[in-house]
C-alpha positions in Angstrom: -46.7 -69.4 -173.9 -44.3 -72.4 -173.0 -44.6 -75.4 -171.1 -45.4 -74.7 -167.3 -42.2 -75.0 -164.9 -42.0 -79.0 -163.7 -42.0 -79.3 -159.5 -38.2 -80.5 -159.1 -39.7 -83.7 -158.0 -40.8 -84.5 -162.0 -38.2 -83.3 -163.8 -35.7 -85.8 -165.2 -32.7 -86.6 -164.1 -29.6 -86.0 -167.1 -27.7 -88.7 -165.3 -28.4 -91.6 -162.4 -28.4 -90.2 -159.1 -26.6 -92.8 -157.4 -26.9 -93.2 -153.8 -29.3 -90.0 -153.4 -32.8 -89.5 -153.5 -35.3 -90.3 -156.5 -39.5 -89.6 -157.2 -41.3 -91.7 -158.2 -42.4 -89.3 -161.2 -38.5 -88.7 -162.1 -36.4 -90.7 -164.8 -32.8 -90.9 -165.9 -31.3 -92.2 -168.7 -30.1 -95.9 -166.8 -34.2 -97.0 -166.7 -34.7 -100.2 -166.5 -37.7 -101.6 -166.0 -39.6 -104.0 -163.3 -41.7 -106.6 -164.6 -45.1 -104.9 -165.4 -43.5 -101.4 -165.7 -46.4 -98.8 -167.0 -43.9 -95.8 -167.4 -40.1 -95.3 -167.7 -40.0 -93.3 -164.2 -38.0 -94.1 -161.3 -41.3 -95.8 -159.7 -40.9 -98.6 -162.0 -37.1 -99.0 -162.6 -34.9 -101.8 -161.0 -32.5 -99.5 -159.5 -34.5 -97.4 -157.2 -35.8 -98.4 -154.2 -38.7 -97.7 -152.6 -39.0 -101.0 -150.2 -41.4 -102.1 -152.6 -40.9 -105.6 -150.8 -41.4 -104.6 -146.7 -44.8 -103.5 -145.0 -44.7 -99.9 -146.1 -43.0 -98.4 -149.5 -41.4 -95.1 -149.0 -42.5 -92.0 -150.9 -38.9 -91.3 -151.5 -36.8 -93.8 -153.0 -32.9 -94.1 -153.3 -31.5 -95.2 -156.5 -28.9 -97.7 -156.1 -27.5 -98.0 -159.2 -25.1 -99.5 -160.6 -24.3 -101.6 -157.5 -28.0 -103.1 -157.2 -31.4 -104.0 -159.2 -33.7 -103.9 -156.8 -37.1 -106.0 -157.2 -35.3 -107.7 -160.5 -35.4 -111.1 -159.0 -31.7 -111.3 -158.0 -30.3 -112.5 -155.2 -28.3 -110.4 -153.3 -24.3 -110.8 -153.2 -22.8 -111.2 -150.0 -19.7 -109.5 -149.7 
């Protein structure tokens, strides 16, 4: 038989999905990683966030890319 269907939530992604939501089991092709990244998923990637940085991180993230890398170490432009 052939590999068991995927919850939407882990399948990848064939492009970025900019501006919308992410899983933290999901990928795309734009991965880049976080310092200490264990897997190339969204989880672990610069571009999504999952307010890794306040009190408590969301179990849905939003990818920001290209505008932003979030938790890269970059200051944030003021516009």
């Amino acid at each position: 038989m052939g590999e068991p269907a995927r919850r939407r939530e882990d399948r990848a992604l064939s492009a970025p999905n900019s501006g919308g939501n992410v899983w933290p089991g999901q990928s795309c092709p734009a991965f880049s990683p976080r310092g200490g990244a264990a897997q190339e998923t969204c989880w672990y990637c610069v571009y999504a966030d999952f307010h890794l940085d306040r009190p408590r991180a969301l179990e849905v993230g939003i990818c920001e890319w290209p505008d932003r890398e979030c938790g890269a170490g970059k200051p944030e432009q003021k516009l």
